[in-house]
N, C-alpha and C positions, 0 to 999 in steps of 0.2 A: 376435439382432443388433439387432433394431429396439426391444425394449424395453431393450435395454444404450443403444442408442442415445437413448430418451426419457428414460432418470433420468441420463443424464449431461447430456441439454440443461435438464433442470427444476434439478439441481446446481450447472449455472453462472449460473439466473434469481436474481438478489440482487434486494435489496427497496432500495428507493431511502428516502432520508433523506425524511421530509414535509416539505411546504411552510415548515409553522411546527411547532416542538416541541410545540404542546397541539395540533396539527390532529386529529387520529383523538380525544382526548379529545371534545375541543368537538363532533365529529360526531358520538360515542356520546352524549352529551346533545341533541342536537338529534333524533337516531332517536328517544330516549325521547320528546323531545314530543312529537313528529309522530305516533306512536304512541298514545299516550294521547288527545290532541287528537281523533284518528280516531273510539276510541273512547267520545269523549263527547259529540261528533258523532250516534254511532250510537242512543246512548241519549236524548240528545235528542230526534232524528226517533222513537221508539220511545217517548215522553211520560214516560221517567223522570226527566227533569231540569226543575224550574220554573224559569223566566225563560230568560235568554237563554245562548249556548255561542256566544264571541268566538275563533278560533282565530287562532294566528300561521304560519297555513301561508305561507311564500313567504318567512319574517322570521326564520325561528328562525337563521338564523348571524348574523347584528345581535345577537340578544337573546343568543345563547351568552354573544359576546364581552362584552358586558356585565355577565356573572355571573360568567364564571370569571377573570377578575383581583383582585376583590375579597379582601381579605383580613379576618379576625377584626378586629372595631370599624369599618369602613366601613359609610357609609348606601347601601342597593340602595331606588329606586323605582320597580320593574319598573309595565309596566302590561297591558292586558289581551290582550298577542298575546308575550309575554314569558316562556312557561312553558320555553323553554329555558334559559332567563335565570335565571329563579329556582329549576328544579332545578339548575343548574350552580352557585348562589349555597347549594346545600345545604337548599333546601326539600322535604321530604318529600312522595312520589306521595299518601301514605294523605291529608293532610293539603287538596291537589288535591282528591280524589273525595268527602272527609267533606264539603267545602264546597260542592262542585256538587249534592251526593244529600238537602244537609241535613242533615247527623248532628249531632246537640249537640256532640259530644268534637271536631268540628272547629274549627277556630284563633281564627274565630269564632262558634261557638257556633251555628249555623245561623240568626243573627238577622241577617244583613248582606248579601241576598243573594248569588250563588253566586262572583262572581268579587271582589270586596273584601276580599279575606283579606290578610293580613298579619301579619308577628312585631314588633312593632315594639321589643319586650324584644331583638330578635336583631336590629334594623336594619334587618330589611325592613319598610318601610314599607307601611302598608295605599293602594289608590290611591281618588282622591278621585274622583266622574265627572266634574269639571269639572275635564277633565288637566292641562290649563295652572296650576292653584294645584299639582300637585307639585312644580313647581320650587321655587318660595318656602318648602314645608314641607322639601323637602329642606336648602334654604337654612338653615332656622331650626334644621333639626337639627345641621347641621355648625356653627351658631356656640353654639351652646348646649356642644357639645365643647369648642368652644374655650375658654369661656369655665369649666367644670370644669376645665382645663387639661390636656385629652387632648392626646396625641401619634401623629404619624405616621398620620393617618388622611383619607381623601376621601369623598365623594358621589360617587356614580353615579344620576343622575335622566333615565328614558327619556319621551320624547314623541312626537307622529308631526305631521306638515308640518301637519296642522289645527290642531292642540293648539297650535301657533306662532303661531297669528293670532289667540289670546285676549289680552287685557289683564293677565292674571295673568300670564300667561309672560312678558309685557315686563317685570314691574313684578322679579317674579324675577329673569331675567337682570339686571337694573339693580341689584339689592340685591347680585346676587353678586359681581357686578365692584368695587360702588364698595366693599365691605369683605373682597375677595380671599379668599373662602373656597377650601377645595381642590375645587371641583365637574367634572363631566365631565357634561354633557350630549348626549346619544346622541337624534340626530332620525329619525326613519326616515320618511321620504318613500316612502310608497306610493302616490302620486301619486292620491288619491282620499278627503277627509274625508267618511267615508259616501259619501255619490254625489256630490258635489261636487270637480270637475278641478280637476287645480293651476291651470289658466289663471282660473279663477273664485276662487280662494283666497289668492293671491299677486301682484305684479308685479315684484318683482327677478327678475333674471337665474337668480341661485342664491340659493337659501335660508345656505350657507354665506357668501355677503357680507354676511350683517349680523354676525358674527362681532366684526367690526374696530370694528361700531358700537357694541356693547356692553360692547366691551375685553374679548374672550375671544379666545383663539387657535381659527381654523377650518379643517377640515380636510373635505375628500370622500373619499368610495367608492362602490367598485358593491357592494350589500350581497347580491348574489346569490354573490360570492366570498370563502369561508371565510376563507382566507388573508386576503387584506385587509381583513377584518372584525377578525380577530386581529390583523395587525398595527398597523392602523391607532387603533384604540379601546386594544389593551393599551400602545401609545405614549403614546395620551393620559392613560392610567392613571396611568402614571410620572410624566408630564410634570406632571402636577395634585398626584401626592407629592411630585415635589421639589419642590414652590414656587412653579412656572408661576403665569400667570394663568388663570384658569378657562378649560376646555377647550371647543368646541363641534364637533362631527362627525357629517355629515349622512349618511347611507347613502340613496341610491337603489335600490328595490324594485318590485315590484307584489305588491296584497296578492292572492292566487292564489286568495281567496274571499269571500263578499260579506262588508259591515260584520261582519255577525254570521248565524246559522245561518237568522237571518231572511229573509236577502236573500238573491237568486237573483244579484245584480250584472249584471243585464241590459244596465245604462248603460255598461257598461263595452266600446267599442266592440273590434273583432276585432284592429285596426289597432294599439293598445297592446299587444297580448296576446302580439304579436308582435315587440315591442322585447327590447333585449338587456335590461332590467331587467327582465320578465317572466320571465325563465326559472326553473326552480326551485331554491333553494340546496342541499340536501339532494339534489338530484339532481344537479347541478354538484359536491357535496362527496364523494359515491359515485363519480363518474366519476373523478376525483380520485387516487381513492383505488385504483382498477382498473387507470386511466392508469399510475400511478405502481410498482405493484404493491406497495403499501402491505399491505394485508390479503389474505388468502387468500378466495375466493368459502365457501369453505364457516365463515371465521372471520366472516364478514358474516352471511351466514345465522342462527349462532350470535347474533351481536347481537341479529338481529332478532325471535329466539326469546326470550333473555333480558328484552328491553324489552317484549313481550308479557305474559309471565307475572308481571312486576312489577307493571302497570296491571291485567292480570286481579287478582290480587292485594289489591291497591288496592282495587279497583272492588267487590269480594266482601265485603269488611271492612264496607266504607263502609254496603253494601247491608242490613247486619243489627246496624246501630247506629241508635236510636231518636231522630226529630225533636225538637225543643224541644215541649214543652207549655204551649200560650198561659195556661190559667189556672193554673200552676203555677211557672212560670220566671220566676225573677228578673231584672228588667228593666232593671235600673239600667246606665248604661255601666259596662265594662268596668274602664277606666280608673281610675275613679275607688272599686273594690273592692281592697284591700289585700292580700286572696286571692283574686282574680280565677280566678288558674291554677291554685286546690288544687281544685277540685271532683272530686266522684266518680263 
């Protein structure tokens, strides 16, 4: 009787419609980064990776939404907390790990250090460290389409509330508006440029009212929530295909670790930590998904397996492919070789 009576109550448990129609996508890309990100974490503390390991923990539903609306011939200029973002935009894990471990066969050649990679043959753009000129190259890419006479295509150029207070980002924004390309600008406000508070970085109110000043349309979110991340950024998508004027939409966050692998984020007082922008997205998008009885606990599990042995994967390859050879390697940019991408 009692187990007649448990699979007739499991029989009548139906799964609810998700929030937004790519919602469980965008969170199986977000698991992958968060996943990966861990373990390059792991190997950095462990001295396998030189220079630095930038992760986007606290960010990856922002940068999701950034990657998966794009379509074939849009410009992506993800930057360095963004890897949800540009495996949703169809960047390869091997391609990640060639670049942080050094492998020559990765995207750049192990000559650019570990996080600069980009396809730019494929429109992701490689990112510059001085974030604020992404916009402007973003800028320059979408008029140079225009100007071949492409169709039906936008920018997608990500930055964070510091990267807003350089000279190049104004000069950007101003180029895009006064010659209306189709751009979306995605700001992610993790309320801290390095150690420096927004109260020391800014004096507007909101970072979304200069929007008006620049003649973009601006938009907020809390970027701890999936849903709103998707709906609000895949809106601006549209809104920048059809025509609109250039898009600006600020996400508020907290970044859940320091600058980079470097910092401990000690600055970072207890009292923030504890705001609703603090909480974690990925943990927010899980719940979510529990709440809602979206996935089964043991189909989650399965994710979590899966995204493991991909970056295992990854990570193995990367491991038994041989650095560039300084007295050996041909040094010339990239760019400017004919066969750049035939090597063997």
């Amino acid at each position: 009787m009692l187990q007649t009576a448990q699979r007739t109550a499991k029989s009548k448990t139906k799964k609810t419609a998700p929030p937004h129609e790519r919602f469980l996508e965008a969170f199986r890309w977000m698991l992958l980064a968060r996943t990966l990100e861990e373990k390059l974490v792991s190997l950095y503390r462990g001295g396998l990776i030189t220079g630095g390991v930038y992760i986007g923990k606290g960010q990856e539903a922002v940068s999701v939404a950034c990657g998966l609306f794009l379509q074939k011939g849009d410009i992506f200029a993800p930057l360095i907390r963004d890897q949800a973002g540009r495996s949703a935009f169809g960047e390869p894990l091997l391609d990640v790990t060639r670049t942080y471990l050094g492998s020559r066969q990765g995207p750049m050649r192990g000559r650019d250090g570990n996080i600069h990679r980009g396809h730019p043959r494929k429109n992701e753009l490689a990112m510059i460290s001085h974030l604020g000129a992404m916009i402007s190259v973003t800028v320059g890419a979408l008029m140079a389409k225009r100007f071949k006479g492409d169709k039906d295509f936008i920018g997608l150029a990500c930055i964070g509330e510091g990267g807003m207070q350089t000279g190049s980002f104004h000069e950007g924004m101003n180029i895009a508006a006064v010659e209306q390309v189709p751009l979306v600008v995605v700001a992610t406000n993790n309320h801290y440029a390095y150690s420096t508070p927004n109260d020391r970085e800014f004096a507007c109110h909101d970072l979304v009212d200069r929007a008006i000043g620049y003649g973009f349309e601006g938009y907020s979110l809390d970027g701890t929530d999936l849903t709103a991340c998707l709906d609000v950024i895949g809106s601006a998508v549209k809104r920048a295909r059809a025509g609109r004027p250039p898009q600006l939409v600020v996400a508020s966050v907290l970044r859940l670790s320091g600058h980079g692998e470097h910092d401990d984020a000690s600055y970072v007082p207890d009292e923030v930590k504890r705001q609703p922008f603090a909480r974690d997205c990925l943990k927010v998008a899980e719940k979510t998904i529990v709440d809602l009885n979206l996935l089964g606990a043991e189909t989650l599990a399965q994710w979590r397996k899966d995204a493991a042995a991909q970056v295992d994967e990854a990570i193995a390859t990367a491991q038994k492919e041989a650095p560039p050879e300084g007295d050996k390697e041909d040094w010339c940019a990239i760019s400017t070789r004919d066969l750049a991408d035939s090597f063997e």
